[in-house]
C-alpha positions as CSV (number, residue, x, y, z in Angstrom):
1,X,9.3,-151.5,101.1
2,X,11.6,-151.7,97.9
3,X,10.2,-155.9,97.6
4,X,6.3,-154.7,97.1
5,X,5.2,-154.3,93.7
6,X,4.4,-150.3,93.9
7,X,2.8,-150.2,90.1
8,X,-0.6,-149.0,91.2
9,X,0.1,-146.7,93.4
10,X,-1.2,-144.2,91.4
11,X,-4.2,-142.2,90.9
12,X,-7.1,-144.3,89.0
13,X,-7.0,-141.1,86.7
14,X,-3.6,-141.7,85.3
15,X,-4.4,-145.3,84.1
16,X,-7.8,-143.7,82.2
17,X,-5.5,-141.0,80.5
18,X,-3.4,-143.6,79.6
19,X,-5.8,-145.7,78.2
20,X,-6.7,-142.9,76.4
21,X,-4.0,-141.8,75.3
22,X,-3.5,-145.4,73.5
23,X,-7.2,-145.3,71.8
24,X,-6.7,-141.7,70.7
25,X,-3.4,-142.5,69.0
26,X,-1.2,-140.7,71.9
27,X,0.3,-143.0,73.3
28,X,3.7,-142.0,71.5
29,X,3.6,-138.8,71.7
30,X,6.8,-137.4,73.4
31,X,5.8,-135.5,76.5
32,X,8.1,-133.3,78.9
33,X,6.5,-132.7,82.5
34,X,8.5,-130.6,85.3
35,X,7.4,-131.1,88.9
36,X,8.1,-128.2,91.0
37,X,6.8,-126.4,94.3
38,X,4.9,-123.4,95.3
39,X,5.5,-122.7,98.9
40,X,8.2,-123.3,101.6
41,X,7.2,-125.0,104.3
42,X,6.8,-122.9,107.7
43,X,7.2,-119.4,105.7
44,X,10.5,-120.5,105.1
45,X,13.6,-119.8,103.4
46,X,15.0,-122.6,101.7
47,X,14.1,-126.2,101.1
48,X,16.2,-129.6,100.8
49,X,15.4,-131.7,98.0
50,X,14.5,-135.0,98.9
51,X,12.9,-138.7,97.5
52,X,15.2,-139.2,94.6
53,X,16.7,-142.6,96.1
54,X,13.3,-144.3,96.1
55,X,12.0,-142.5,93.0
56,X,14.6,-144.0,91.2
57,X,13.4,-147.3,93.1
58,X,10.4,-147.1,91.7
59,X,10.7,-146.4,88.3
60,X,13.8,-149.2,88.1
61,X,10.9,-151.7,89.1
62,X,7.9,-150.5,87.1
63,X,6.2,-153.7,85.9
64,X,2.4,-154.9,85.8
65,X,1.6,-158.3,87.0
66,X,-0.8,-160.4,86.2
67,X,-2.7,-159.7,89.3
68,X,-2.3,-155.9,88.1
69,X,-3.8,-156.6,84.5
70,X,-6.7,-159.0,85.8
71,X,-8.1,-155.8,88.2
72,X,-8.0,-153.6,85.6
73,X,-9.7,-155.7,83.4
74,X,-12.5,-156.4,86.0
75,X,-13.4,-152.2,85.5
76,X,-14.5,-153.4,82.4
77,X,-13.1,-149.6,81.1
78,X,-9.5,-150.1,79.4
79,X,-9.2,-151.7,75.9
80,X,-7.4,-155.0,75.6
81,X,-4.6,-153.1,74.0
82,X,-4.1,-151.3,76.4
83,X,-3.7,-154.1,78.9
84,X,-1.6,-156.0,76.5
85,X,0.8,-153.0,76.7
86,X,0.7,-153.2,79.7
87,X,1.8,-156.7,80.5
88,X,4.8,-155.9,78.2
89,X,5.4,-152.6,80.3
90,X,9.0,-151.1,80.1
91,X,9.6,-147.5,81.4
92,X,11.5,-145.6,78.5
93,X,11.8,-141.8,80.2
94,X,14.4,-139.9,80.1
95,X,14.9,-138.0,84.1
96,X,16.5,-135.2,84.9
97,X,16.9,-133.7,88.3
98,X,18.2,-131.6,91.6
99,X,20.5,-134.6,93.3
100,X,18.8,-135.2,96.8
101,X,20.1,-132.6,99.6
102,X,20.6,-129.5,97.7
103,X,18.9,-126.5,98.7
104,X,15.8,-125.9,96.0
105,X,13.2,-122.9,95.7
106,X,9.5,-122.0,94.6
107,X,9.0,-122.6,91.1
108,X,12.4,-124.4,89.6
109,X,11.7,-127.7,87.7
110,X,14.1,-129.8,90.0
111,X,12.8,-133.1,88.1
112,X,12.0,-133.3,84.4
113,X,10.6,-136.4,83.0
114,X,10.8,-136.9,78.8
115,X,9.1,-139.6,77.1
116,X,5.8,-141.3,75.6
117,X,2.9,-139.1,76.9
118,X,1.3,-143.1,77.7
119,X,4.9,-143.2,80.5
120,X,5.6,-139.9,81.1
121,X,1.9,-138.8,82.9
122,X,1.4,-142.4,84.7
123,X,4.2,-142.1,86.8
124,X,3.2,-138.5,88.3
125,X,1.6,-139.7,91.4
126,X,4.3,-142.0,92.5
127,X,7.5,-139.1,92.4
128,X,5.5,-136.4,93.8
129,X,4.2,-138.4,96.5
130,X,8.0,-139.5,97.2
131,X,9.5,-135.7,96.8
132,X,6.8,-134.1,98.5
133,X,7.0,-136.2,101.5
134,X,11.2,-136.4,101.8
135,X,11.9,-133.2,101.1
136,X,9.1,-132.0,103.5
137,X,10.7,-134.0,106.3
138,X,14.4,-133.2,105.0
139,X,13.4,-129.5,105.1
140,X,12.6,-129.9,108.7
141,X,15.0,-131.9,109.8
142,X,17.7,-129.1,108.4
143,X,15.7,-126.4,110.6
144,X,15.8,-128.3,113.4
145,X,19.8,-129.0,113.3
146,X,20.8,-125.8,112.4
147,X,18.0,-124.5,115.7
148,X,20.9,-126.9,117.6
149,X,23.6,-125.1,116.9
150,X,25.8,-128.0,116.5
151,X,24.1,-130.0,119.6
152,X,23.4,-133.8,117.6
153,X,19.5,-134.6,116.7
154,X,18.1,-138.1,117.0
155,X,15.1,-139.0,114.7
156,X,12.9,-140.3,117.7
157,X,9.7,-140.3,115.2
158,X,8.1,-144.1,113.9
159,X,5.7,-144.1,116.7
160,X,4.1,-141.0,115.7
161,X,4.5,-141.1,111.9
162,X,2.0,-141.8,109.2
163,X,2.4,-145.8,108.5
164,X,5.4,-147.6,108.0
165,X,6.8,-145.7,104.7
166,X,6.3,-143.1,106.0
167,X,8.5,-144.3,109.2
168,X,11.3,-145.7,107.3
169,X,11.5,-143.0,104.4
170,X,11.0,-140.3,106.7
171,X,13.8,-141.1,109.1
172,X,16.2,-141.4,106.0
173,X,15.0,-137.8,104.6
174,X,15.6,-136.6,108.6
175,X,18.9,-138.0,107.9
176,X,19.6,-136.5,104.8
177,X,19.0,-133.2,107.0
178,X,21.4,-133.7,109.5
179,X,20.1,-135.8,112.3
180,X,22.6,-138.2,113.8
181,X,20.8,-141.1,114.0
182,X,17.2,-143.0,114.3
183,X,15.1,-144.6,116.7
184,X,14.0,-147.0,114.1
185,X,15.6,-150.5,114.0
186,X,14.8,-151.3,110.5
187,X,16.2,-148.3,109.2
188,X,19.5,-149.3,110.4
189,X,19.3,-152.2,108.3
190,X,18.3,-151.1,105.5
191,X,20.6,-147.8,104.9
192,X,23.0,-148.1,107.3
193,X,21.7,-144.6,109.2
194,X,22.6,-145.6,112.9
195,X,19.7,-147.0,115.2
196,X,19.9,-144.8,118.3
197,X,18.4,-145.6,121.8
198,X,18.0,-146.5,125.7
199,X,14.9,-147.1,127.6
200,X,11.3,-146.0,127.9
201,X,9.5,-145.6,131.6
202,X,8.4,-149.1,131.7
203,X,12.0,-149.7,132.1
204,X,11.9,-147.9,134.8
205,X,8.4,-148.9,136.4
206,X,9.1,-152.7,136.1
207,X,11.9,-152.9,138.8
208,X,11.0,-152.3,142.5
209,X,12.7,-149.2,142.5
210,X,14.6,-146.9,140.0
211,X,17.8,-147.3,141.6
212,X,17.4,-151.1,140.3
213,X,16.4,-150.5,136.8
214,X,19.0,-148.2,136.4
215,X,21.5,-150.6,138.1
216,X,20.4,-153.5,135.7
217,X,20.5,-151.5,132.9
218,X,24.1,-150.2,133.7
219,X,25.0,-154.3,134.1
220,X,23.7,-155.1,130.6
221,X,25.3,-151.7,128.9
222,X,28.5,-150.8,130.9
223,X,29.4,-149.1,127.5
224,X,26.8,-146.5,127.1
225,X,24.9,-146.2,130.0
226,X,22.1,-143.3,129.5
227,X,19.3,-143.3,132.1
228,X,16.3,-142.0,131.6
229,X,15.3,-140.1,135.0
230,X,11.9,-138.5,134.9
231,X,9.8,-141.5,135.3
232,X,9.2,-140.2,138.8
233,X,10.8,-136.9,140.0
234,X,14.3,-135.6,138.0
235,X,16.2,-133.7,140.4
236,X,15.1,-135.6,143.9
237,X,15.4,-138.9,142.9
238,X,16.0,-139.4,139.1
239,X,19.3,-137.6,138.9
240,X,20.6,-138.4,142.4
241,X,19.9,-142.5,141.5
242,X,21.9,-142.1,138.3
243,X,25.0,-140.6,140.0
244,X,24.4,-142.9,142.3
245,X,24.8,-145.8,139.9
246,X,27.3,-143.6,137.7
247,X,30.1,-144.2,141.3
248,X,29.3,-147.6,141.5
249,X,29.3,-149.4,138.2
250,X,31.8,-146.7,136.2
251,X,30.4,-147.1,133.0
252,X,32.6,-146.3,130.1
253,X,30.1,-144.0,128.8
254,X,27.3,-141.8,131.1
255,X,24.5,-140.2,130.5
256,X,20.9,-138.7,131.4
257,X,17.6,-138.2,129.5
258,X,15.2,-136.0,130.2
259,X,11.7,-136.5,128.8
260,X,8.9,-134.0,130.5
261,X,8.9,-131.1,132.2
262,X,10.4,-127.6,132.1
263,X,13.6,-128.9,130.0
264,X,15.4,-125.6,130.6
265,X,15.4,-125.4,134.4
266,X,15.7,-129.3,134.8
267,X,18.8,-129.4,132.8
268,X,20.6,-126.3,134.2
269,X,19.9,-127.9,137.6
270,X,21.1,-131.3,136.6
271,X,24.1,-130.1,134.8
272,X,25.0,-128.7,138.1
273,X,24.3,-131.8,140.2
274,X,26.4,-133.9,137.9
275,X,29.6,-131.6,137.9
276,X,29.5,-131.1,141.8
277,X,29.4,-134.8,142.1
278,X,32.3,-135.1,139.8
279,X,31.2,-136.4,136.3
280,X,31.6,-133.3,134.2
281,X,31.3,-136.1,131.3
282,X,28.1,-137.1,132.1
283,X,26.1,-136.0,128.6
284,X,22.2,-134.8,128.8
285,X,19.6,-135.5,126.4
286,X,16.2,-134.0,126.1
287,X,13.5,-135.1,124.2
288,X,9.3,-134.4,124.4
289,X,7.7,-132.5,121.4
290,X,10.6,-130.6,120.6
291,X,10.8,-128.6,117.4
292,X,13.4,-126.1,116.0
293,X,11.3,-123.3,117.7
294,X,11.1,-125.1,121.6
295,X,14.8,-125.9,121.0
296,X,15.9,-122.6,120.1
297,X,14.0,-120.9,123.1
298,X,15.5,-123.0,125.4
299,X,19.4,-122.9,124.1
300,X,18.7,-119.2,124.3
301,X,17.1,-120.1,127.9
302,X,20.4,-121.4,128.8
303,X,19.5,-124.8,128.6
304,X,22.3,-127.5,129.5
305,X,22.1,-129.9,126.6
306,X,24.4,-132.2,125.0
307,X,21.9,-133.7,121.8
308,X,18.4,-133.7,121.4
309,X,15.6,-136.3,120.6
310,X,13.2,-135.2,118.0
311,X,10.1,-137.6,117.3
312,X,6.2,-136.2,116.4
313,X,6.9,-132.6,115.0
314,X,9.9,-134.2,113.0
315,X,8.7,-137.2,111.5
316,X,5.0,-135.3,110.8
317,X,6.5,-132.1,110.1
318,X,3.7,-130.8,112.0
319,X,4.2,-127.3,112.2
320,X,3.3,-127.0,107.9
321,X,2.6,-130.8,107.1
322,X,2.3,-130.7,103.1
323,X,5.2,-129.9,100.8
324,X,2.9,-128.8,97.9
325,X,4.9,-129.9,94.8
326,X,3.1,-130.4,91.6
327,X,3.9,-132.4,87.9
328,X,2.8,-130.3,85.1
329,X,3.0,-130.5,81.3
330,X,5.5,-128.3,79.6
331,X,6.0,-129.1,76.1
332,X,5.4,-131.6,73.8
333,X,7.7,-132.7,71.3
334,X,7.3,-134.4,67.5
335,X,8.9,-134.8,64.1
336,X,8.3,-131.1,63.9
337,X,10.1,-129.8,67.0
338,X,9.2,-128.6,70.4
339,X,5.9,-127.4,71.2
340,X,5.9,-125.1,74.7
341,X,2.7,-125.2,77.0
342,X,1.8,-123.6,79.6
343,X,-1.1,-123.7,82.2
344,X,-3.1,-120.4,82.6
345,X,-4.8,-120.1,86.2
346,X,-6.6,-117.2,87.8
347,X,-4.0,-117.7,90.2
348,X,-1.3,-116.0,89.1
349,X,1.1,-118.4,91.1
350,X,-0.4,-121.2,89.4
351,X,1.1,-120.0,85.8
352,X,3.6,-122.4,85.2
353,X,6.8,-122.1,83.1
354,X,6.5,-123.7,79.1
355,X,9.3,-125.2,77.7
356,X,11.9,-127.4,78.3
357,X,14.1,-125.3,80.8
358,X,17.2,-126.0,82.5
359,X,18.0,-124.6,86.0
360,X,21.4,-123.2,86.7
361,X,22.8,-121.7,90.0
362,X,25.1,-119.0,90.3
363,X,27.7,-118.4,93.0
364,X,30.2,-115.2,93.9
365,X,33.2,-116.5,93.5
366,X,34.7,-114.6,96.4
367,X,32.7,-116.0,99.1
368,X,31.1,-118.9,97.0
369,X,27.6,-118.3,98.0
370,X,24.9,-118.9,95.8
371,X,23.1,-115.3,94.5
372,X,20.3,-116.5,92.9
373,X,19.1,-119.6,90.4
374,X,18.4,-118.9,87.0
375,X,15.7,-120.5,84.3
376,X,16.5,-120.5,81.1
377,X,14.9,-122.7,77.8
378,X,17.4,-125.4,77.2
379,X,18.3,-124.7,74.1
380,X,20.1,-121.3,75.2
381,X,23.2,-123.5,76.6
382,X,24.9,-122.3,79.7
383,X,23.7,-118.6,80.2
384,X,27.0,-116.2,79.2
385,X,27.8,-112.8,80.6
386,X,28.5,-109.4,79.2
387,X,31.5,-107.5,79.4
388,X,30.6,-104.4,80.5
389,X,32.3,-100.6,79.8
390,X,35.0,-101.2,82.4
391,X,35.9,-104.4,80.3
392,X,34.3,-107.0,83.3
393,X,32.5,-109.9,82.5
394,X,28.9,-109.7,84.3
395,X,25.4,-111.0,84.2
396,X,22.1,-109.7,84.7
397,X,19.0,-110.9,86.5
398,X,15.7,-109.8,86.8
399,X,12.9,-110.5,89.3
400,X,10.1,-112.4,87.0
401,X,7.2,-110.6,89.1
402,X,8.5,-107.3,89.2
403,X,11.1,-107.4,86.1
404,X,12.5,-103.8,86.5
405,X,14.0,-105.2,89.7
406,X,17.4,-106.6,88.4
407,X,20.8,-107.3,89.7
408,X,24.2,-107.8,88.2
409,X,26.6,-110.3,89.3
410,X,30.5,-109.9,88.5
411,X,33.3,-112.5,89.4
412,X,30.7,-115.6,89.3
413,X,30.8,-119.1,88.5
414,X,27.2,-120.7,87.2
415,X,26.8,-124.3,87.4
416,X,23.6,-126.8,86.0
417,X,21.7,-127.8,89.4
418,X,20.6,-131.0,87.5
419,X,21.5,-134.1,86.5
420,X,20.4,-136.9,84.2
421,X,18.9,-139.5,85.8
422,X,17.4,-141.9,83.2
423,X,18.5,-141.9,79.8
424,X,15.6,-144.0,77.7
425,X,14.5,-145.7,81.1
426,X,18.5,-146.9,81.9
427,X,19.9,-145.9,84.8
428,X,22.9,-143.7,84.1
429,X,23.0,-141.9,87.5
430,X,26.1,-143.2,90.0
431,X,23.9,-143.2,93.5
432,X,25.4,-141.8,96.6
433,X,25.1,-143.2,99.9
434,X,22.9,-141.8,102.3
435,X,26.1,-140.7,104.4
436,X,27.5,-139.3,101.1
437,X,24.2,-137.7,100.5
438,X,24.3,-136.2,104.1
439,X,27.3,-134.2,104.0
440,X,26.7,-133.2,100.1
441,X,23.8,-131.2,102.1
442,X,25.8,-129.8,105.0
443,X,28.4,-128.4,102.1
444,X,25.5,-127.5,100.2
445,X,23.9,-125.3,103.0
446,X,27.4,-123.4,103.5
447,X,26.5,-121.7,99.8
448,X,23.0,-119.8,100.7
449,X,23.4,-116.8,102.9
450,X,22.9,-116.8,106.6
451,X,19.4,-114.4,106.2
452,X,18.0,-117.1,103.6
453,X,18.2,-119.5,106.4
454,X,16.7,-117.8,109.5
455,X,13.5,-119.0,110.6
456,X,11.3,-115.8,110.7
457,X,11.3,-113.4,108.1
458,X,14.4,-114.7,105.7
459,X,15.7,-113.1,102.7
460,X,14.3,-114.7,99.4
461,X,16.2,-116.5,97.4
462,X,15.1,-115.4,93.8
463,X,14.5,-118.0,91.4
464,X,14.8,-116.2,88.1
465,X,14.1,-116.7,84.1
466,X,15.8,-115.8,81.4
467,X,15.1,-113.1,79.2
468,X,14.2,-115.6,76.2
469,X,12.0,-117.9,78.9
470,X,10.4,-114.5,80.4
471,X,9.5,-113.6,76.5
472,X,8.0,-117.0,75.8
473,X,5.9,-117.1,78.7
474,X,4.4,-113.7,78.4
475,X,4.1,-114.2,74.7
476,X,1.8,-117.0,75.2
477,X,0.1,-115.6,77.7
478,X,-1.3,-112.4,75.1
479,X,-1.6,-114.7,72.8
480,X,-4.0,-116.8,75.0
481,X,-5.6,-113.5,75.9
482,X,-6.4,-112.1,72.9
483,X,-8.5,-115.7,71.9
């Protein structure tokens, strides 16, 4: 997807604003915009940040073609500066952000874009379309590995997913969140993430019999020889056909899948037939419209399962399908200094944060989880402690909605969650590989507390501001009341 010219993949309204922007004499103006989210998916805990590997993608290879200039000039709406700034196009933005697999919350910038208002609001569309959707299937890939308890997860998804992005970007975010592997050739290719796979039913309905597809198939992979034995009846004649084929060809590597049915009972009763016939090693697989819920119940069901296929509720995060993350201005920036803004909604959850924040995490140093994440304006530096009467150093947070709510932390260490990306549109970020980016996650996860990571009811994470943050934003708010 990275060879296709992704320019105007944006939302007609951001090339009008721009266009604006240039005949109003904006174009310059430096502009900072934070995207962020509201929600968790699934009423959950935690979310993994995802997208950053293509956003940068995308911003690397911002460029209007001719093709591009000609259709925008056919609207008849933008000026012929405008177009002519176009065709000399060169992102200049400064990025910031969360690197891709940490754990992020509600309402932290995890990317900040700085630059000419004319840049900085055009690309909008673009990153949150990436972030939303990878860290929305990241996020449910993490809840379905961890609903495994340590059993592997195959990405099983392109059939079922939304187009061919969404096929190839998804299964990398599924990987980001621990799944093993893919189903999806391409992917392989590309990143490296392995392809993963056996047979369908057709397999198995194209030979005469079933003992013959599995035999053929054991001929042309002796080295992993998974069969897939619920194409007609799993425990009469599936199972008893694979052992069957399991004595005679020895493969080096054995297997079963099962794809339908009551995948609790079938494997329990297969697991049995497999060790009484002597092939203890022989691994089962179960696939069908699982999701971290179905796989939990039947682990807890006693379910005999070595890994697990994952495709539709995976790839679709169908359970809570839309992430929910938003790009909104936060301050504006001249000769004169920094100007804070804010948006002011009804909707008291749709009051963003002004300034230009930075977002730092604090962990206990004696078990080196992660207590909470703190906002603060980036000009207050790294956030330092108090020593308190008993001559310990300590910080204090406060809940932002209910501020008399605080908590003090001793024995910490507080680390910046962000990184630069983009300095003046140049890359200065060293990228990860997707395996690298992987177990950054896995070690990332061992910070937040067990109850933060439970499915139903966890323990929120807070996601706090600073005192000189919480005083701007409820300054501005009076002061847009009393107008």
């Amino acid at each position: 997807m990275k060879d296709i010219n992704l320019t105007l993949l944006t939302d007609f309204y951001e090339l009008t604003m721009a266009n604006g922007y240039m005949n109003s004499g904006m174009a310059d103006k430096t502009a900072y915009f934070d995207v962020f989210f509201r929600n968790i998916p699934d009423k959950g805990g935690y979310a993994i940040m995802g997208g950053l590997d293509h956003i940068i993608d995308y911003l690397e290879n911002l460029k209007f073609t001719n093709e591009d200039i000609e259709y925008l000039r056919s609207k008849k709406i933008f000026s012929e500066e405008f177009l002519d700034y176009l065709a000399d196009f060169k992102f200049e933005c400064d990025v910031w952000s969360v690197p891709e697999g940490t754990p992020i919350f509600p309402k932290e910038p995890v990317i900040t874009v700085r630059g000419p208002i004319i840049q900085a609001q055009f690309v909008e569309t673009a990153i949150l379309m990436m972030f939303n959707h990878e860290s929305l299937i990241a996020t449910k890939a993490s809840r379905i590995v961890r609903a495994a308890q340590g059993r592997a997860v195959m990405e099983f998804g392109s059939r079922r997913s939304h187009g061919a992005a969404a096929a190839m970007y998804g299964a990398r975010a599924a990987y980001i969140g621990g799944c093993i592997g893919t189903a999806c050739a391409i992917v392989d290719r590309e990143t490296g993430i392995p392809a993963l796979g056996t047979m369908a039913h057709s397999w198995v309905q194209l030979f005469p019999t079933e003992y013959e597809a599995f035999k053929a198939y054991a001929e042309n992979y002796p080295q992993n020889c998974t069969l897939l034995v619920d194409t007609y009846d799993v425990l009469k004649s599936g199972v008893p056909n694979a052992i069957k084929i399991f004595r005679e060809m020895k493969p080096e590597k054995m297997g079963i899948r099962i794809d339908s049915g009551d995948i609790a009972y079938l494997t329990k009763q297969a697991r049995k037939m497999l060790d009484n016939a002597g092939f203890p090693q022989a691994t089962i697989t179960a696939s069908n419209a699982l999701d971290e819920y179905l796989i939990r119940d039947i682990i807890l069901e006693g379910a005999k399962i070595d890994s697990f296929g994952v495709g539709e509720r995976l790839i679709t995060a169908k359970s809570d399908p839309v992430f929910g993350g938003v790009y909104k201005l936060s301050a504006i920036e001249d000769e004169d200094g920094i100007t804070p803004k804010i948006k002011i909604s009804e909707n008291v959850g749709k009051i963003t944060n002004p300034g230009v924040k930075s977002v730092y995490r604090i962990y206990a140093n004696d078990s080196g989880k992660a207590q909470g994440d703190l906002i603060t304006l980036k000009d207050e530096g790294v956030p330092q402690g108090k020593v308190n009467s008993e001559g310990v150093e300590e910080i204090e947070i406060f809940d932002e909605e209910s501020p008399w709510k605080t908590k003090v932390i001793t024995d910490y260490t507080i680390r910046d969650i962000r990184v630069q990306i983009f300095d003046r549109g140049k890359l200065v970020y060293d990228r990860p590989s997707v395996k690298e980016v992987q177990q950054y996650c896995m070690d990332q996860l061992e910070t937040i507390w067990e109850e933060t990571l439970r499915f139903e009811n966890p323990q929120t994470y807070y996601v706090d501001l600073s005192q000189k943050l919480y005083d701007l934003k409820r300054g501005m708010l009076e002061e847009h009341r009393k107008k």
